[in-house]
C-alpha positions in Angstrom: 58.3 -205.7 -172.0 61.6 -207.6 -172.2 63.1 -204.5 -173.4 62.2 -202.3 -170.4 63.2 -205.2 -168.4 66.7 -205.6 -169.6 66.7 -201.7 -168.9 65.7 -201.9 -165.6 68.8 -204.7 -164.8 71.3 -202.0 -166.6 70.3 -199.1 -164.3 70.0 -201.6 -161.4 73.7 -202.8 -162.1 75.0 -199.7 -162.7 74.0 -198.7 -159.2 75.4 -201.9 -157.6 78.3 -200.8 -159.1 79.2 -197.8 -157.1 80.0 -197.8 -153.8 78.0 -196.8 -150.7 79.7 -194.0 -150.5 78.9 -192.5 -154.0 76.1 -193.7 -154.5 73.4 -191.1 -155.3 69.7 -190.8 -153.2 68.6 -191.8 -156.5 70.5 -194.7 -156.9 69.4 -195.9 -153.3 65.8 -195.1 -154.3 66.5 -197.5 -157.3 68.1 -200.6 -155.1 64.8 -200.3 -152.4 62.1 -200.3 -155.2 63.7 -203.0 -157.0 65.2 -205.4 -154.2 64.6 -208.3 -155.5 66.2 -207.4 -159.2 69.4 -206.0 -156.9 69.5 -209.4 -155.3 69.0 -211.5 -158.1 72.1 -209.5 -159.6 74.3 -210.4 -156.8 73.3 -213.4 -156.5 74.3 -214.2 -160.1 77.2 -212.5 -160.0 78.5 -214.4 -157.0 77.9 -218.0 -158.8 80.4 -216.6 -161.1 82.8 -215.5 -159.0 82.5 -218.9 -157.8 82.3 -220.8 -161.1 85.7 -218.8 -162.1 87.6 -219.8 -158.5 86.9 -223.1 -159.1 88.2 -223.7 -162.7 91.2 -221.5 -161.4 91.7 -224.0 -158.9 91.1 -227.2 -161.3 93.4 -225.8 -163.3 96.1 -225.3 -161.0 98.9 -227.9 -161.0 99.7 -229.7 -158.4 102.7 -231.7 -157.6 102.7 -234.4 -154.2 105.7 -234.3 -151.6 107.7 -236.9 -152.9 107.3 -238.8 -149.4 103.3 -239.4 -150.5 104.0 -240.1 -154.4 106.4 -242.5 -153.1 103.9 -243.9 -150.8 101.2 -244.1 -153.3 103.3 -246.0 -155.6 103.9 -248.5 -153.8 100.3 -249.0 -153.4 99.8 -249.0 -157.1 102.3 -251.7 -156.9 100.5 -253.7 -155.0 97.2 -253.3 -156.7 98.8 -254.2 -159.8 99.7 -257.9 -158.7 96.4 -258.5 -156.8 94.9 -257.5 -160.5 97.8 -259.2 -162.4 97.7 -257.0 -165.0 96.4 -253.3 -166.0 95.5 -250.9 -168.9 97.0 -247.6 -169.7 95.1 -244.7 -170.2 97.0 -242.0 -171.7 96.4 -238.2 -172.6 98.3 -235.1 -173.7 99.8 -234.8 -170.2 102.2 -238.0 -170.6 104.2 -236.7 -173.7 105.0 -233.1 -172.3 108.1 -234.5 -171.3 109.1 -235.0 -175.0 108.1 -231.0 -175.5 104.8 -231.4 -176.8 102.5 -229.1 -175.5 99.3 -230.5 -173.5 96.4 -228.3 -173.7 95.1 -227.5 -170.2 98.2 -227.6 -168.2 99.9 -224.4 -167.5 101.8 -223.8 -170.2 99.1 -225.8 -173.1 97.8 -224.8 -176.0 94.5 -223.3 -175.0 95.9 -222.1 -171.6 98.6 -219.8 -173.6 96.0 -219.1 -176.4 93.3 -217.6 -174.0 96.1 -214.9 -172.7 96.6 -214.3 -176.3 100.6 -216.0 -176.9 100.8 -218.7 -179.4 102.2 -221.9 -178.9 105.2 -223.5 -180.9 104.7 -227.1 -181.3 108.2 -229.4 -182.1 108.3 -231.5 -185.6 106.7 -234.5 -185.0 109.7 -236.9 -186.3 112.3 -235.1 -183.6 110.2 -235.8 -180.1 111.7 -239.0 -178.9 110.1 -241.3 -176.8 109.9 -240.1 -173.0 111.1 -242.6 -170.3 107.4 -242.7 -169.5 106.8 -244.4 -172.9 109.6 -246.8 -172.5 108.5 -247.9 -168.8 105.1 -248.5 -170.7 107.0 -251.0 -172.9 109.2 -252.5 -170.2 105.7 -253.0 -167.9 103.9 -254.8 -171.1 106.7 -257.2 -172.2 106.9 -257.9 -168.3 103.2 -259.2 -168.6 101.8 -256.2 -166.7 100.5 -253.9 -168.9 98.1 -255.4 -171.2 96.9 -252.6 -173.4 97.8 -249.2 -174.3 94.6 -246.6 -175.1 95.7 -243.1 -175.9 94.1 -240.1 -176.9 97.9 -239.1 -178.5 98.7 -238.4 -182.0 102.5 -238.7 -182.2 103.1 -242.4 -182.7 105.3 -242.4 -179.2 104.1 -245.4 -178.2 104.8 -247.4 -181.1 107.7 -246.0 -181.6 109.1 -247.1 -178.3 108.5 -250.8 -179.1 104.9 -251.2 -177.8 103.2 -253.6 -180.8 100.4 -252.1 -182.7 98.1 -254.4 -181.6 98.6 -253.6 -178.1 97.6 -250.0 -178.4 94.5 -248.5 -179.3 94.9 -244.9 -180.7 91.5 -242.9 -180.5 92.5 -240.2 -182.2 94.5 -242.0 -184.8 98.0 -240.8 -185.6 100.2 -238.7 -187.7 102.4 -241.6 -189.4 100.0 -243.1 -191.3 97.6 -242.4 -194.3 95.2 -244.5 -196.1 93.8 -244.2 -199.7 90.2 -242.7 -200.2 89.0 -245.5 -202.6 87.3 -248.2 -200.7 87.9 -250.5 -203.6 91.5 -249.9 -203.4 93.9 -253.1 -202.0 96.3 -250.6 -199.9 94.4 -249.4 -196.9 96.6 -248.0 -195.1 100.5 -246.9 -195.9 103.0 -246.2 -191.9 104.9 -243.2 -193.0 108.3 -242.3 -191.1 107.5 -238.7 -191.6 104.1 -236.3 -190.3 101.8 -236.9 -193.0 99.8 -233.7 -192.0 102.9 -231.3 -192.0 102.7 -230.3 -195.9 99.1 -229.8 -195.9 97.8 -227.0 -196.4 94.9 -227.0 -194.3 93.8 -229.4 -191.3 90.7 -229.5 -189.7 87.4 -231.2 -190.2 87.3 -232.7 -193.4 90.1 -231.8 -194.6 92.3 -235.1 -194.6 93.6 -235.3 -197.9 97.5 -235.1 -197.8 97.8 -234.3 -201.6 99.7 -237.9 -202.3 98.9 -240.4 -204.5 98.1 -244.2 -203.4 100.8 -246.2 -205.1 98.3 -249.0 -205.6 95.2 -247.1 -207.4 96.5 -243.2 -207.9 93.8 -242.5 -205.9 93.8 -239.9 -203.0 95.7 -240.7 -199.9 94.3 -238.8 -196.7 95.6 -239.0 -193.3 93.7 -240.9 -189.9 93.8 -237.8 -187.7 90.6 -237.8 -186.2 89.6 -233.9 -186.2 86.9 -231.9 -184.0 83.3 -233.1 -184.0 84.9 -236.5 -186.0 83.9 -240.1 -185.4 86.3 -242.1 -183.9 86.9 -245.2 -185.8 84.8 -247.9 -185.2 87.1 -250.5 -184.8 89.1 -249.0 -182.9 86.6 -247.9 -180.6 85.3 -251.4 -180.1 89.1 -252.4 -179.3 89.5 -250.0 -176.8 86.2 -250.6 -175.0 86.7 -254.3 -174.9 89.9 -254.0 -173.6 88.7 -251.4 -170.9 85.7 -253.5 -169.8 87.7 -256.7 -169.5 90.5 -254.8 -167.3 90.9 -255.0 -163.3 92.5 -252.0 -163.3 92.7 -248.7 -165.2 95.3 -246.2 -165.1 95.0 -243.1 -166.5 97.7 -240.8 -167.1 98.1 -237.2 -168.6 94.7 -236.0 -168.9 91.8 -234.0 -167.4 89.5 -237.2 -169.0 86.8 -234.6 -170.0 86.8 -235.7 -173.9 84.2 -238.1 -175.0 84.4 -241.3 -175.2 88.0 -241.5 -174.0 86.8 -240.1 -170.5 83.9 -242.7 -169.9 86.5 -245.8 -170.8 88.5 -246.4 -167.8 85.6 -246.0 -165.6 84.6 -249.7 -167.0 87.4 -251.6 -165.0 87.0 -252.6 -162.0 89.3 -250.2 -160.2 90.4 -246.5 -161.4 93.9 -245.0 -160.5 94.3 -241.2 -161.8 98.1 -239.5 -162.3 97.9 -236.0 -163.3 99.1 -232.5 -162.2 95.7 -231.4 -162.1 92.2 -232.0 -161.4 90.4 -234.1 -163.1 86.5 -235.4 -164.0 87.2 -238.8 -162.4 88.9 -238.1 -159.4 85.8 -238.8 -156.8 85.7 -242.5 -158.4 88.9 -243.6 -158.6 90.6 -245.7 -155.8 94.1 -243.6 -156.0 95.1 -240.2 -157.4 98.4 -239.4 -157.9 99.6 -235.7 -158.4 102.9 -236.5 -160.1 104.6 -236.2 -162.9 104.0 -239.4 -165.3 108.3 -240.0 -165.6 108.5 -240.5 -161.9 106.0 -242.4 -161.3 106.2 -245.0 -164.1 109.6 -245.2 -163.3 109.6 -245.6 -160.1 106.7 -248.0 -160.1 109.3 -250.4 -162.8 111.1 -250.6 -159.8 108.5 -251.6 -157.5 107.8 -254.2 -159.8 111.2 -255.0 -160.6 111.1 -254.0 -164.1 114.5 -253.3 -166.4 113.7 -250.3 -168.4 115.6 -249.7 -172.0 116.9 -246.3 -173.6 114.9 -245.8 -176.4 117.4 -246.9 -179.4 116.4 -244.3 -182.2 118.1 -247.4 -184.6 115.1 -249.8 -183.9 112.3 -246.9 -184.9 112.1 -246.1 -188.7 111.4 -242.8 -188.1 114.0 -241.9 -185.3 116.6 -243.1 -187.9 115.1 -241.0 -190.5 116.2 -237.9 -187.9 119.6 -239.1 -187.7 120.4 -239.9 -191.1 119.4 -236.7 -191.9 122.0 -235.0 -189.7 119.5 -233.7 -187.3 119.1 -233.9 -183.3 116.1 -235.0 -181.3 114.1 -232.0 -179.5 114.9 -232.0 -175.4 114.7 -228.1 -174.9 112.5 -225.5 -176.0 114.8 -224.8 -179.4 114.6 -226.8 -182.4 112.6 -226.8 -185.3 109.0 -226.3 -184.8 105.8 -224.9 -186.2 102.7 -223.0 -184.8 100.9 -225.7 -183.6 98.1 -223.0 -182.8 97.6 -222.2 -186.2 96.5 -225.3 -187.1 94.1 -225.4 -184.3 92.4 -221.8 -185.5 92.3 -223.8 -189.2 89.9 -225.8 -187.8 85.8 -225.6 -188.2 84.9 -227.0 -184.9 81.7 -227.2 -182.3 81.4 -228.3 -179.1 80.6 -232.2 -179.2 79.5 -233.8 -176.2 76.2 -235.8 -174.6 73.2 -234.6 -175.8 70.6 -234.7 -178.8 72.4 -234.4 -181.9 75.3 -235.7 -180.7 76.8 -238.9 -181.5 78.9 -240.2 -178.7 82.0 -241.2 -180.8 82.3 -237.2 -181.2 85.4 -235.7 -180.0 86.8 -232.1 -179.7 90.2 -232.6 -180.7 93.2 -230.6 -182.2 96.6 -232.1 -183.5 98.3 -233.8 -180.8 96.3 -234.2 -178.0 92.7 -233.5 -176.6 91.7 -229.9 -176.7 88.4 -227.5 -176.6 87.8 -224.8 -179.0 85.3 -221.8 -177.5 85.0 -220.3 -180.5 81.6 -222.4 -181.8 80.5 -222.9 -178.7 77.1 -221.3 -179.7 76.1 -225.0 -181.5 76.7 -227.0 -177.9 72.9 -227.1 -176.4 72.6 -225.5 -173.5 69.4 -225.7 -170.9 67.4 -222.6 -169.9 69.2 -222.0 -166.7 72.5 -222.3 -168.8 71.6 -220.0 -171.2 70.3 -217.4 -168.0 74.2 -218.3 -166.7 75.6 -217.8 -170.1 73.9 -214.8 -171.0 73.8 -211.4 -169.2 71.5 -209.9 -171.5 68.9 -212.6 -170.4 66.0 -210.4 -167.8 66.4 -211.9 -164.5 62.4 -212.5 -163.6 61.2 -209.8 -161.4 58.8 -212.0 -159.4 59.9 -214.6 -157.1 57.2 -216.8 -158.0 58.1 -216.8 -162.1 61.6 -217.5 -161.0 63.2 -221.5 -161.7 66.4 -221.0 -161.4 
């Protein structure tokens, strides 16, 4: 039965798919019999046309007249002193302008991958800290921003000057490593290199960097959390203590569609959003800024009357690693890089997210920033009408009455 169904669909889709004007008596003979299967077609076929305009339009970025992101700033000014102080929320998004690729954004990593053109990703060590990242340290050490929680892997944040304990990083990051024996005295070891550049495979469960601990000669591995990884515990207490406690949330540089990271600034009181594109939490957030993350941290330093430094590549271990070794930081598209896409095929990922068999603290994530991988999707559990959606090969019923979707 379901195979003469599915046959019936194909013949009645193949005569939707002509025209009127060549379509055969037989094929009209076929659309009046079968009216409802025609219409049930269409119908489908329209929520997709639908369903694909809309993530078009999601996905489109946006930029504000400067008049309004001016305006807008000044009103995130002013919300900041009623609230006296504010956490930053902070994606892929807010280091683009240190020529790491985001993932969603026009030119990211799984944008570019879908049409099929890899993606180069700069070394690590030669991305400097964007003035974005040093307005984040001039705001904290004025007493307004209070914590830092980012979904980023590149160390920028620390390496600008904000204090470790003053940022919460999800996802962990590529300058550090920790021995595999629990016994072991050295837990973790802050490298002024990218642990996970000589390794010859990254992905899930595959953290060991091939170095020795210097206290035990046991394994070191690094803290990259991968796809479908738990996020470490502490860390995830930190960042939702620090979230829950806050007036104010503002979220930079991401679409805030990863879990847990996207449920987080929803616990302050108040939600600001500043990103390019649409994003999950735009309907509950009190401001939303289309602007680039640069301009508006900087310009809001100097609503608040905040001195922003030049990042001094002197005071960071690892920027002065680049310069003793002759080299230049990357500004440009040029420079020394790697296929950062490569790394991101390495991987054995699925689909994590809210549902049975799914523990919250569950992330898809690629290095350096939040990402989606497609290509396991089959593991994410999907509901009947999903699978109907997801499926064309699934018999649309043929009575109105058998029909729930």
């Amino acid at each position: 039965e379901r195979a003469a169904r599915e046959a019936l669909e194909a013949r009645v889709r193949s005569a939707l798919s002509r025209s009127h004007s060549v379509r055969t008596q037989e094929d009209e003979q076929l659309l009046r019999d079968h009216a409802f299967v025609a219409s049930a077609l269409e119908a489908r076929d329209a929520r997709r046309r639908d369903r694909k305009t809309e993530k078009e339009a999601r996905a489109e970025e946006r930029e504000d007249p400067g008049e309004r992101t001016a305006r807008n700033v000044q009103a995130l000014a002013r919300m900041i002193r009623d609230a006296k102080s504010f956490v930053l929320h902070t994606g892929a998004g807010f280091s683009t302008a240190a020529c790491i690729p985001d993932f969603r954004g026009s030119s990211g990593v799984w944008t570019m991958r879908a049409k099929g053109m890899a993606v180069p990703m700069p070394r690590f060590e030669r991305c400097a800290p964007t003035k974005a990242h040093m307005c984040a340290v001039a705001l904290y050490r004025a007493g307004y921003l209070s914590h830092v929680v980012t979904q980023n892997v590149d160390g920028l944040h620390g390496r600008a000057g904000m204090p470790r304990t003053a940022v919460s990083e999800l996802h962990g990051t590529v300058f550090r490593e920790k021995c595999t024996n629990e016994a072991c005295l050295v837990t973790t070891l802050a490298r002024d290199f990218d642990v996970t550049a000589g390794k010859p495979h990254n992905g899930r469960h595959r953290h060991v960097t091939g170095r020795a601990c210097p206290g035990c000669g046991g394994d070191l591995r690094d803290v990259v959390v991968q796809f479908g990884e738990r996020i470490d515990d502490d860390v995830l207490a930190k960042a939702t203590e620090v979230s829950r406690g806050a007036k104010l949330s503002l979220v930079m540089g991401t679409s805030l569609k990863i879990p847990p990271a996207n449920r987080l600034p929803r616990l302050s009181k108040t939600l600001v959003i500043v990103n390019l594109q649409w994003t999950a939490e735009d309907k509950h957030s009190k401001l939303k800024l289309n602007a680039r993350c640069d301009d508006v941290l900087e310009a809001l330093c100097g609503a608040l009357g905040v001195t922003v430094c030049s990042y001094d590549p002197g005071a960071d271990a690892i920027g002065a690693r680049v310069l003793a070794a002759g080299e230049t930081f990357v500004k440009d598209e040029s420079g020394h890089r790697r296929r950062c896409d490569v790394k991101a095929e390495e991987a054995t990922t699925f689909n994590a997210g809210e549902g049975e068999g799914y523990d919250a603290r569950s992330v898809r994530f690629g290095v350096g920033g939040e990402g989606e991988s497609k290509k396991h999707e089959k593991f994410a559990p999907l509901s009947k009408r999903a699978r109907r959606m997801k499926n064309p090969s699934v018999p649309i019923p043929t009575d109105p009455a058998t029909d729930r979707a």
